[in-house]
C-alpha positions as a Markdown table, in Angstrom:
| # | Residue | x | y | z |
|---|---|---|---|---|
| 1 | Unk | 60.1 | -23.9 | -7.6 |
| 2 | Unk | 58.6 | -24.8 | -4.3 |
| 3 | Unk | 55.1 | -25.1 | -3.8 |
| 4 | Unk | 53.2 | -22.9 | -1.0 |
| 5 | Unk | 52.2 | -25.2 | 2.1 |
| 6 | Unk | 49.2 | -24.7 | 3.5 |
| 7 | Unk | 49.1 | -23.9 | 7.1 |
| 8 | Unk | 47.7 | -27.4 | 9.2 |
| 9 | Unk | 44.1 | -27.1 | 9.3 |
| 10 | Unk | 42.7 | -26.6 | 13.0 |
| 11 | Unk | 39.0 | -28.3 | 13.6 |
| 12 | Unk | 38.7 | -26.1 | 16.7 |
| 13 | Unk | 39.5 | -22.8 | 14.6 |
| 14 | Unk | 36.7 | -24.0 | 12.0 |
| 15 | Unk | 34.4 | -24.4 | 15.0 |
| 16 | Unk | 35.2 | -20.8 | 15.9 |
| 17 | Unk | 34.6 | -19.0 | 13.3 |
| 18 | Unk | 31.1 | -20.8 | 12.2 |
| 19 | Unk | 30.1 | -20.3 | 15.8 |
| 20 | Unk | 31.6 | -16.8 | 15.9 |
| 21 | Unk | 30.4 | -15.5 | 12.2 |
| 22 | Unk | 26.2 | -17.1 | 12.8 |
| 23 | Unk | 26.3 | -15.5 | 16.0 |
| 24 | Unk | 27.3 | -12.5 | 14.9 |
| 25 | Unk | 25.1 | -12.1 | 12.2 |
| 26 | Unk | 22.2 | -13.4 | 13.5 |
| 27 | Unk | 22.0 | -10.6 | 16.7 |
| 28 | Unk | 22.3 | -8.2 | 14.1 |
| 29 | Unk | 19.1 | -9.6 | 12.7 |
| 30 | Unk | 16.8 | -9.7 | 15.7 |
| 31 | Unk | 15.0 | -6.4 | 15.0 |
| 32 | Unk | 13.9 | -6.0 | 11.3 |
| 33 | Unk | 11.6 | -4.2 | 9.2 |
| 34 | Unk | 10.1 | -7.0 | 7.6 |
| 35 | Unk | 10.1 | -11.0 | 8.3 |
| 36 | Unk | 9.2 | -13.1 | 5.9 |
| 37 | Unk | 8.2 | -16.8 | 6.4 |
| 38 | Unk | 9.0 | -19.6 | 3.7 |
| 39 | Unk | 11.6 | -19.1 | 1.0 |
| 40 | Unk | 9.3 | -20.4 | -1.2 |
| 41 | Unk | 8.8 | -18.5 | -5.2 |
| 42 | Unk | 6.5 | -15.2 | -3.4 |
| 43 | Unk | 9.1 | -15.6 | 0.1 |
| 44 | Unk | 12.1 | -14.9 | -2.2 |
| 45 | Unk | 10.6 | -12.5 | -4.6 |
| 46 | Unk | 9.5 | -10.3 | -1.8 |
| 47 | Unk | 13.0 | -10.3 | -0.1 |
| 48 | Unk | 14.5 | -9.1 | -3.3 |
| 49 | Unk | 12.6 | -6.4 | -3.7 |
| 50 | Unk | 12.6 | -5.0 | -0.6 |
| 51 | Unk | 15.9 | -5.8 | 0.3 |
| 52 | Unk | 16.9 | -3.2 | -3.2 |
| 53 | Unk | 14.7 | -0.3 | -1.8 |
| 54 | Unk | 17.4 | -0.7 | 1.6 |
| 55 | Unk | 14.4 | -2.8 | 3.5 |
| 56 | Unk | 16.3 | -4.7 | 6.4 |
| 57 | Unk | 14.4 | -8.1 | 5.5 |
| 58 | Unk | 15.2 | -11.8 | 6.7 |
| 59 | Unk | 13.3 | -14.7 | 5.2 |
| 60 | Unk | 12.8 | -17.9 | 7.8 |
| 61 | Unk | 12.6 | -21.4 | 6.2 |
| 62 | Unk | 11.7 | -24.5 | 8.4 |
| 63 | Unk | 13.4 | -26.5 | 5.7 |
| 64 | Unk | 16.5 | -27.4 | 5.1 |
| 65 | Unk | 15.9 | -25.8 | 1.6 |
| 66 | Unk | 14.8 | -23.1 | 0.0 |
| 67 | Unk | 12.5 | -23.0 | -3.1 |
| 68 | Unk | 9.3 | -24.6 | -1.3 |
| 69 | Unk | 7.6 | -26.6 | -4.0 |
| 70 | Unk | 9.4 | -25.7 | -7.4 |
| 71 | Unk | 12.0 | -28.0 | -7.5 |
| 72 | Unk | 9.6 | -31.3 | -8.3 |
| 73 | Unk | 8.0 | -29.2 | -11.3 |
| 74 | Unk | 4.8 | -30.7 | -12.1 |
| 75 | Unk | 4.7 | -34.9 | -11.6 |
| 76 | Unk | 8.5 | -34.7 | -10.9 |
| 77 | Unk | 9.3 | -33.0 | -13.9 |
| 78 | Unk | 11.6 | -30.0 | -13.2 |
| 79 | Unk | 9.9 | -27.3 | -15.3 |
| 80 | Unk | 8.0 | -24.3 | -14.6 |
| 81 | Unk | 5.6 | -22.7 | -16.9 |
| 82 | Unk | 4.7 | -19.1 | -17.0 |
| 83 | Unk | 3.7 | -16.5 | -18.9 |
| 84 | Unk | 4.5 | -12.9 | -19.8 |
| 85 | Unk | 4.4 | -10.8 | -16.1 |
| 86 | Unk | 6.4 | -13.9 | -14.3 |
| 87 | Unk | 8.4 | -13.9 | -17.4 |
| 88 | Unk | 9.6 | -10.6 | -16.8 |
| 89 | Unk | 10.1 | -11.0 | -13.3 |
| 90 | Unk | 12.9 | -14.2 | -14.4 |
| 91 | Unk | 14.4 | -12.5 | -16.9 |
| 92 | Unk | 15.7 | -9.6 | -14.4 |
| 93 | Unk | 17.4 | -12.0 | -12.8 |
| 94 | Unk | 18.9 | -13.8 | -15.8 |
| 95 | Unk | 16.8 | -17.4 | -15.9 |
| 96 | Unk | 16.6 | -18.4 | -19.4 |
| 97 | Unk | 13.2 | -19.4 | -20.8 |
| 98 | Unk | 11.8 | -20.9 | -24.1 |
| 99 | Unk | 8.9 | -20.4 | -25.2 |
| 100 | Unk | 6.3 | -22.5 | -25.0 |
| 101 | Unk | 2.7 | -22.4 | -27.5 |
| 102 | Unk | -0.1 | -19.7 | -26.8 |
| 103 | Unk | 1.7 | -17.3 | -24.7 |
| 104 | Unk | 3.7 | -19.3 | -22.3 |
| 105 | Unk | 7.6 | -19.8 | -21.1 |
| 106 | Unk | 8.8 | -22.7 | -19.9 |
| 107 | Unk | 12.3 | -22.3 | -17.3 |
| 108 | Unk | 14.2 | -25.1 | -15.5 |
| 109 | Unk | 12.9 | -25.4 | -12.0 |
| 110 | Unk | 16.3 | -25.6 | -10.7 |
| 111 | Unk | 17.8 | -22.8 | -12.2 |
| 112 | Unk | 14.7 | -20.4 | -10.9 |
| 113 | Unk | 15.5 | -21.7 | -7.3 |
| 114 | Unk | 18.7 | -21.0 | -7.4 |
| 115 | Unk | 18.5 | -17.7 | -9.4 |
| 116 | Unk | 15.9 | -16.9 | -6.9 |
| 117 | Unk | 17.5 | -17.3 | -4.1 |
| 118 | Unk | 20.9 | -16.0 | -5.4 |
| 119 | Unk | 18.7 | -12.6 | -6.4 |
| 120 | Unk | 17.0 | -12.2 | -3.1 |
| 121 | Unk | 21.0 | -12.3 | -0.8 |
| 122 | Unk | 22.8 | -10.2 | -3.7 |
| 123 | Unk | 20.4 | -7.8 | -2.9 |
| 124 | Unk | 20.8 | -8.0 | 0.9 |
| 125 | Unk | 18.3 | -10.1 | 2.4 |
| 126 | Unk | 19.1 | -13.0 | 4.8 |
| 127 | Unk | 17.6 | -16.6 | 4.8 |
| 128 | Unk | 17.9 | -18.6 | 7.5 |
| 129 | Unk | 16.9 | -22.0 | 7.3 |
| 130 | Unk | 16.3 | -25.1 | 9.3 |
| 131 | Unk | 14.3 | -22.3 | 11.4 |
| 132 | Unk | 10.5 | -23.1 | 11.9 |
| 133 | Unk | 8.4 | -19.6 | 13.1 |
| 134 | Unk | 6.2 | -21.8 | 15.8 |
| 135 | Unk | 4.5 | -18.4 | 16.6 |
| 136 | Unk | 3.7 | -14.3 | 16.1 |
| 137 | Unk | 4.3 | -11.4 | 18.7 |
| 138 | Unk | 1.3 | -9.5 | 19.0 |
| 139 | Unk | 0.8 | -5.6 | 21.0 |
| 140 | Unk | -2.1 | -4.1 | 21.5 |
| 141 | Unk | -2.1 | -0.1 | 20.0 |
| 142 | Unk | -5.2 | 2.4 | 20.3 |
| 143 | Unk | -7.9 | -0.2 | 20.8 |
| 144 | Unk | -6.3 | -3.0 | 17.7 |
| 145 | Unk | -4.2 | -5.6 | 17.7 |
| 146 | Unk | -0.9 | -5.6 | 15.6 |
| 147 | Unk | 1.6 | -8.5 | 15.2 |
| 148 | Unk | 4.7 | -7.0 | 16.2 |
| 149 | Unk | 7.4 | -10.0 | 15.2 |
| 150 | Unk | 7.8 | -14.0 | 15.5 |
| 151 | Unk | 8.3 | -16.5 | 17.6 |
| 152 | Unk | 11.4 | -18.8 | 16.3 |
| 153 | Unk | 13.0 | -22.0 | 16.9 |
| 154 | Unk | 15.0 | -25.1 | 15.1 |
| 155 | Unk | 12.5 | -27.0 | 12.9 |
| 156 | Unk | 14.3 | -29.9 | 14.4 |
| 157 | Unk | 13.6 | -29.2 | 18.0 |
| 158 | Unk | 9.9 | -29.2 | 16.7 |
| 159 | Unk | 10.4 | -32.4 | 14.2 |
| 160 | Unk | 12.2 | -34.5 | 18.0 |
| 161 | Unk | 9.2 | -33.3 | 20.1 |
| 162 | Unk | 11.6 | -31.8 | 22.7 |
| 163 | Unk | 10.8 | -29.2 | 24.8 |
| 164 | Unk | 12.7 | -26.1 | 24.4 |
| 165 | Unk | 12.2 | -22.5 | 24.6 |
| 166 | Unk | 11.9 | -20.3 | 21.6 |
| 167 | Unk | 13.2 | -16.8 | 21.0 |
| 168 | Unk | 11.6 | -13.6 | 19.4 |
| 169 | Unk | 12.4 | -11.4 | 16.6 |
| 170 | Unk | 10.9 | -8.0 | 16.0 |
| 171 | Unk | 9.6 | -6.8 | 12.8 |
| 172 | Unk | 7.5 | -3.8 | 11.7 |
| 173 | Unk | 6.1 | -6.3 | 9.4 |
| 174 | Unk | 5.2 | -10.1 | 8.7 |
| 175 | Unk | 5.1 | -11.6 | 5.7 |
| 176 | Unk | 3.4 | -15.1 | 5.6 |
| 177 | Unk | 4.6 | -16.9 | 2.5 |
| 178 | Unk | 4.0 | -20.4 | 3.7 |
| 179 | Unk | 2.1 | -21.6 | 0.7 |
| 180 | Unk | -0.5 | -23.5 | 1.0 |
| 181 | Unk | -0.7 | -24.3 | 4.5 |
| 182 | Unk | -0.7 | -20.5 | 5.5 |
| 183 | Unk | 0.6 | -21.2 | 8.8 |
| 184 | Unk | 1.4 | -17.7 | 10.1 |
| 185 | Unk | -2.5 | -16.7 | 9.6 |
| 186 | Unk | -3.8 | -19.8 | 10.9 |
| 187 | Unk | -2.0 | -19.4 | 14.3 |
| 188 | Unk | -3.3 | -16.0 | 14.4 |
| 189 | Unk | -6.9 | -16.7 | 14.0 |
| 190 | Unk | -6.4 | -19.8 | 16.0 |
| 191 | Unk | -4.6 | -18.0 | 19.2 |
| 192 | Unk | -5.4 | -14.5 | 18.9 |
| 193 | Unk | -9.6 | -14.5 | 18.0 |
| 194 | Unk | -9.6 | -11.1 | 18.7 |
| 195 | Unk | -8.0 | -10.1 | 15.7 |
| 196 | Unk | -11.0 | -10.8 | 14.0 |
| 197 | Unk | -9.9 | -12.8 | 11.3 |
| 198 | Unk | -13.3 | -14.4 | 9.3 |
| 199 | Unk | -13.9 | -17.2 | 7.4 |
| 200 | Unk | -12.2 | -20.2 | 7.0 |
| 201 | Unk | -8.5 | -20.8 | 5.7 |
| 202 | Unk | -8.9 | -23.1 | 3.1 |
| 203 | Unk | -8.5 | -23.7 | -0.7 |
| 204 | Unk | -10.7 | -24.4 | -3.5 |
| 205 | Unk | -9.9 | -26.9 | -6.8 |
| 206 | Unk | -7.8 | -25.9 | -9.1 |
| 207 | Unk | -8.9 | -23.3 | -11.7 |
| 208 | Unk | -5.5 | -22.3 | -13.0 |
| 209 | Unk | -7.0 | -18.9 | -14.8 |
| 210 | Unk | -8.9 | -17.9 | -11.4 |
| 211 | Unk | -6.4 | -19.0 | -9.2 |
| 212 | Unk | -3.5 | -17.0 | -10.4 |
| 213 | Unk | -5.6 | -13.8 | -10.9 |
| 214 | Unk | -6.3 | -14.6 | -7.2 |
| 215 | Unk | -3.3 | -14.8 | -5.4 |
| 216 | Unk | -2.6 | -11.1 | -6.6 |
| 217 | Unk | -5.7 | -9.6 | -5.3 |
| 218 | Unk | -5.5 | -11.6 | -1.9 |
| 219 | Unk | -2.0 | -10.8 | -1.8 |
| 220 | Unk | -2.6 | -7.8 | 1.3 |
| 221 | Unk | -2.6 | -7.0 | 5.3 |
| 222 | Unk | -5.1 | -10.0 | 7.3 |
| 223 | Unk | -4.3 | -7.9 | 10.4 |
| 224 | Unk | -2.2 | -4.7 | 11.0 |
| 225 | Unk | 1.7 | -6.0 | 11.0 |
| 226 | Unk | 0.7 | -9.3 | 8.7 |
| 227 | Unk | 0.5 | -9.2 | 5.2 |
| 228 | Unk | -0.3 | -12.8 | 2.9 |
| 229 | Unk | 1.1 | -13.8 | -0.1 |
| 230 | Unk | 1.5 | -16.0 | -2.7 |
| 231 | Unk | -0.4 | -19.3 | -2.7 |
| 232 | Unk | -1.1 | -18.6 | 1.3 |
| 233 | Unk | -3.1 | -15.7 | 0.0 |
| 234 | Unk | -5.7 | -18.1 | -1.6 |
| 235 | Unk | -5.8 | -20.2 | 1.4 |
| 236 | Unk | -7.1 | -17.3 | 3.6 |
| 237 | Unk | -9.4 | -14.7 | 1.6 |
C-alpha cells in the first residue's frame, strides 16, 4: 500500500493566506457594536456574553496574551480562589473546581484562561492581540459628548517609539477592561475634560470583602458610549 504524499509546501502560499485570511476578517470588524479593551477575566466574560445574545463584539489586547493577570495566581502560584457567583460563572463553561474551607473554590489559573478565552470565540467574539487602543473616538450629540469607537495600533509600534499612524474602529459601545490601570477612562478625562469625568482614578488598599462587592456596583457608563469594568471599575468611581 502506498502512502499519500503531501503536496511540496509553498512559503509564499502560507504567506498568502495569513495575509489574505487577517485581512479579511479584520475589515469585517471595523464597525461593531461593542469594543472591549483587555482580554483580561471581566474583558472575556463580557465578550461571551454578549457575543451569545448575537452582539457583534471584538476584544483588543496590547499583549501578546490573553488572561491579564490570572496566570501568576497569587505569589506565582497558579490558583484562583472564588466563591459561589464566580463559581457558577466557571462551571458554565466546564473549569473544574475543588472546594476550598468556608465557602470558597479553588480552579487552576491556567485552565480558567484558556476556558475563558475558548468560551468567549465559541460564542463568536473576536480577540485581537498584540493591539494597544492608544485612544477613543469621541462625537458630540444634542449638547453631550459620546465616545463613538477607538483609536488602534500595534503595541509594538508603541513599545519601539516609532511614529506611525493609527487607525479607528467604530463601536456603539466601549468597554474598558484594562484592570487596574483603567486606561481607556484615564485618556478620556485626560484629553476630553469636557466630559466631565470627577475625581481621581486611583485605588485604595486591599479590602478583599469591600473590594469585590465594589467592582459590581462601579461596574457602569463613566460617559455615554464608555462603560468600566472589572478591577478598572474600582480604579475610577
Amino acid at each position: 500500500m502506498l502512502l499519500e504524499v503531501s503536496p511540496m509546501i509553498d512559503e509564499i502560499e502560507i504567506s498568502r493566506a495569513i495575509i489574505k485570511a487577517f485581512l479579511t476578517d479584520f475589515i469585517e470588524n471595523l464597525e461593531l457594536d461593542v469594543v472591549i479593551v483587555g482580554a483580561g477575566p471581566s474583558g472575556l466574560t463580557a465578550a461571551r456574553y454578549l457575543a451569545k445574545e448575537g452582539v457583534r463584539v471584538t476584544v483588543f489586547e496590547r499583549n501578546l496574551y490573553v488572561g491579564g493577570g490570572i496566570w501568576g495566581g497569587g505569589i506565582m502560584f497558579p490558583r484562583i480562589v472564588v466563591q459561589e457567583e464566580a463559581k457558577e460563572l466557571l462551571e458554565e463553561i466546564g473549569v473544574n473546581l475543588r472546594k476550598a474551607d468556608k465557602g470558597y473554590y479553588i480552579a487552576d489559573a491556567v485552565e480558567v484562561v484558556s476556558k475563558c478565552t475558548a468560551a468567549a470565540i465559541d460564542a463568536g467574539a473576536k480577540i485581537y492581540i498584540g493591539m494597544n487602543v492608544e485612544d477613543v473616538m469621541f462625537r458630540k450629540e444634542d449638547g453631550h459628548y459620546r465616545i463613538c469607537g477607538v483609536v488602534i495600533n500595534w503595541n509594538a509600534v508603541e513599545l519601539a517609539g516609532l511614529h506611525v499612524d493609527p487607525i479607528a474602529v467604530k463601536a456603539k459601545v466601549v468597554i474598558d477592561a484594562t484592570g487596574h490601570e483603567a486606561s481607556v477612562v484615564r485618556k478620556v478625562k485626560e484629553k476630553l475634560p469636557e466630559a466631565n469625568i470627577k475625581g481621581k482614578i486611583l485605588e485604595k488598599p486591599m479590602w478583599a470583602e469591600v473590594g469585590e462587592k465594589a467592582v459590581v456596583e462601579n461596574t457602569r457608563e463613566v460617559v455615554p458610549g464608555l462603560i468600566v469594568a472589572g478591577m478598572a471599575a474600582n480604579a475610577v468611581f
